[in-house]
C-alpha positions, 0 to 999 in steps of 0.5 A: 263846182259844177255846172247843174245843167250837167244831166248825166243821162241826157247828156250821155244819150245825145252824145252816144248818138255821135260818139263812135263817129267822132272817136279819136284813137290817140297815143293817151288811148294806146297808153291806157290800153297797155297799162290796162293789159299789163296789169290785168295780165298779173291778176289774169288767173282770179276773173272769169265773169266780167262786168263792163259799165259803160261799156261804149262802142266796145272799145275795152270789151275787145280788148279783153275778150281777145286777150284773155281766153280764161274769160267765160262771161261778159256782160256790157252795160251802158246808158246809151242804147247808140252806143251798145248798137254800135258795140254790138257792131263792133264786136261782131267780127271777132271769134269769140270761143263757145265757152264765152257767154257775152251779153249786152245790156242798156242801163245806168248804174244807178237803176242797175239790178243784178242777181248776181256778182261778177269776178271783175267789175270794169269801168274805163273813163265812167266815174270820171262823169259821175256827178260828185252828190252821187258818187259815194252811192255808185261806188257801193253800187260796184261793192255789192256787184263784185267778187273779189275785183273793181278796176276803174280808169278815171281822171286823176291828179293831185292838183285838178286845174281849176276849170274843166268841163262841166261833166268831168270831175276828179274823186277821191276814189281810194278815200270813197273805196276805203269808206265803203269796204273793209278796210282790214281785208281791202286792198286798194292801189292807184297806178298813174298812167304814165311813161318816161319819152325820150323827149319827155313823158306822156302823162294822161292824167288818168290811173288805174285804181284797183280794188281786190275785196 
């Protein structure tokens, strides 16, 4: 159960002040970011628009932009306007080609108003953070901002311990996708991120969930 004191908007503008500086890049993290890359390397040719929420200091956002030269669009949203500043910052020393159109916005999900829809909408590490009454709203939020692909990397296992801390929660996203789409022209996949170690496996705890409209 959760804690009501948890407020997503308050909590993410204080903590956006501080995160970039208290980052730490870990093995989890690199693991996330070659799964991420070798799966979108099998779906690279059906998204040129790019839809970040909760964009961060632009972790992801240079990840993509520097490996995929068939992007023409990005845009990057996130609540925090700490946290887009410092995306901005963190971008800026790469060389984007002139074909690429990249945007900044701070927004929550929730009050976002596009006029349009992008080929890929991404969110790494955002869902998990959505408090439970309101995810079923957000997820259809994402439907109506998608093309053709949704890829989220949340939080996941199939026996949650039972405390965490009171902004992270696990959803049952392939059952909220399912409920919000078409299931007949849906596919919906769940890959969990995780590799076999000679001394044992890292497992983040985390899956890439994929929805193709």
């Amino acid at each position: 159960m959760y804690k009501l004191s948890y407020d997503p908007s308050e909590y993410w503008h204080e903590r956006g002040k501080f995160y970039k500086k208290n980052f730490h890049y870990d093995d989890n993290k690199r693991l996330q970011e070659q799964f991420l890359i070798d799966y979108l390397n099998g779906i690279t040719g059906s998204f040129k628009s790019v839809l970040e929420l909760g964009c961060g200091f632009g972790r992801i956002t240079k990840l993509l932009l520097t490996k995929y030269d068939n992007i023409t669009e990005y845009l990057a949203i996130d609540i925090s306007p700490h946290q887009i500043e410092n995306a901005k910052i963190y971008l800026s020393s790469i060389n984007l080609s002139n074909k690429v159109k990249l945007d900044f916005m701070v927004s929550d999900i929730q009050s976002l108003n596009l006029d349009k829809k992008y080929d890929l909408v991404l969110l790494s590490e955002v869902l998990l953070h959505i408090l439970p009454t309101e995810i079923d709203s957000i997820i259809k939020k994402l439907i109506t901002l998608s093309k053709k692909n949704i890829i989220n990397i949340d939080w996941y296992d199939d026996h949650p311990p039972r405390k965490h801390a009171p902004h992270n929660f696990i959803h049952q996203y392939e059952t909220i996708y399912k409920k919000h789409t078409e299931p007949s022209t849906t596919t919906i996949k769940r890959i969990p991120i995780k590799r076999k170690k000679f001394l044992g496996t890292i497992d983040t705890k985390q899956s890439i969930f994929h929805v193709v409209l």
